[in-house]
C-alpha positions in Angstrom: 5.0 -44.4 -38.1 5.2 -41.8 -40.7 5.8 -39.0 -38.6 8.5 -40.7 -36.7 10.1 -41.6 -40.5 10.3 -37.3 -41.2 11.5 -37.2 -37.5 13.8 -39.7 -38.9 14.7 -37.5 -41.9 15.1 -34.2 -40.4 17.7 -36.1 -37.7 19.6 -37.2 -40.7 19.3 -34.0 -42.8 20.3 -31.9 -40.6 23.6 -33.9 -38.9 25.0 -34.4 -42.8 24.0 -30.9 -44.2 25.9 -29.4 -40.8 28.9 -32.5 -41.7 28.7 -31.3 -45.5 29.0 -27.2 -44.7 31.4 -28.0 -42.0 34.1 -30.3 -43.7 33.5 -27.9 -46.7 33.2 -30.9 -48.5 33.3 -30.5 -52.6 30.7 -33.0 -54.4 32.0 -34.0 -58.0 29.2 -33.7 -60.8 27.8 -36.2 -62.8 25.5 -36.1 -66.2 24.0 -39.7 -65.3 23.4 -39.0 -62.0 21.7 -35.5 -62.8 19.5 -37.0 -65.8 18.8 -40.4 -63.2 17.3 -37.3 -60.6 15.3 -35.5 -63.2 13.6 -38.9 -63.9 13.2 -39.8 -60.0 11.5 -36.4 -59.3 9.2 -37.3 -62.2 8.0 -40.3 -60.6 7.8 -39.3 -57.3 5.6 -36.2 -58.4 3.5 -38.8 -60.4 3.1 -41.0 -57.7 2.4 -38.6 -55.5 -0.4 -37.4 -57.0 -2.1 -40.3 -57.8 -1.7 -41.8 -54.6 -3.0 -38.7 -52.9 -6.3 -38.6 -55.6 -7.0 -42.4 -54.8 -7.0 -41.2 -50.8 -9.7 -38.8 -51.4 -11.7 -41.1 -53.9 -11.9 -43.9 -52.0 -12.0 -41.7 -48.4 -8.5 -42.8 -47.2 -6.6 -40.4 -44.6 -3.5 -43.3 -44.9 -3.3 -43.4 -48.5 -3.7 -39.5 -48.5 -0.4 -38.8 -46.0 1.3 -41.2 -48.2 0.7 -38.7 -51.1 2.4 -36.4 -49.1 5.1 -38.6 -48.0 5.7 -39.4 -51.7 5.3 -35.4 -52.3 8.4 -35.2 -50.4 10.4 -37.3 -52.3 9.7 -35.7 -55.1 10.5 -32.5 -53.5 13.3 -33.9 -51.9 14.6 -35.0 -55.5 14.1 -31.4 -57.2 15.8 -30.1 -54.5 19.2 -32.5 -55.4 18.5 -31.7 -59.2 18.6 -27.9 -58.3 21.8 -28.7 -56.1 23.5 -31.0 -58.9 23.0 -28.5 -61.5 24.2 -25.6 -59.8 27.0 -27.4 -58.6 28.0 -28.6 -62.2 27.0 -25.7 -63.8 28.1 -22.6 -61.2 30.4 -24.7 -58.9 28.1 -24.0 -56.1 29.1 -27.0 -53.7 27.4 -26.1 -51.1 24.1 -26.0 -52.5 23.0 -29.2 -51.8 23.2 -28.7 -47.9 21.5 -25.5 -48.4 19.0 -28.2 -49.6 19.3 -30.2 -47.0 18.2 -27.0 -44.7 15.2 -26.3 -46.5 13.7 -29.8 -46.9 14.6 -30.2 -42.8 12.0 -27.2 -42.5 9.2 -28.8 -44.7 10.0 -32.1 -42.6 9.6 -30.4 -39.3 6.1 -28.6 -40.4 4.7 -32.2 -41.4 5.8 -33.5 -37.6 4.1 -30.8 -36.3 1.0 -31.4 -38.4 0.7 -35.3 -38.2 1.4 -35.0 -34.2 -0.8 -32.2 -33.4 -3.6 -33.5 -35.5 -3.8 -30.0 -37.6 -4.7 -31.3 -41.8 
């Protein structure tokens, strides 16, 4: 289930970061939205880490992937802080498909892990 959830995510990543580049769509900025991300990619890191040292104290491969899968939100929210900032801050409105591209290539890498068995 979880690899088909980042098969799931690098569908959808990659059809609006193409939509986003494509329509040169302009995202306005927000300072709630960018101090709301810097406090999700806090958590997620958090989580992620305690979920993934629970997996290896108590010998759980499920538990462990979840670590990563809750790594990745955490990534996935840096990678929207980074985007938000520079968009506020340089204009940059195409950073957060730029994003988009490079958490589609850590998505892909953890299909072809979980599928092909390589941890």
């Amino acid at each position: 289930m979880i690899g088909y959830a980042f098969i799931a995510l690098a569908i959808y990543l990659r059809a609006q970061s193409t939509l986003v580049l494509a329509t040169g769509y302009h995202p306005r900025h927000s300072p709630l939205g960018i101090a709301w991300t810097v406090f999700t990619a806090a958590v997620m890191f958090a989580l992620a880490a305690g979920k993934a040292r629970t997996g290896l104290t108590l010998g759980n491969p499920v538990l462990r992937t979840e670590g990563r899968v809750t790594l990745i939100d955490g990534i996935l929210a840096a990678a929207v802080l980074t985007s938000l900032v520079q968009n506020a801050a340089l204009g940059w409105w195409w950073a957060d498909p730029a994003a988009g591209y490079m958490l589609l290539y850590h998505a892909a890498g953890e299909v072809r892990e979980i599928f092909t068995g390589n941890h």
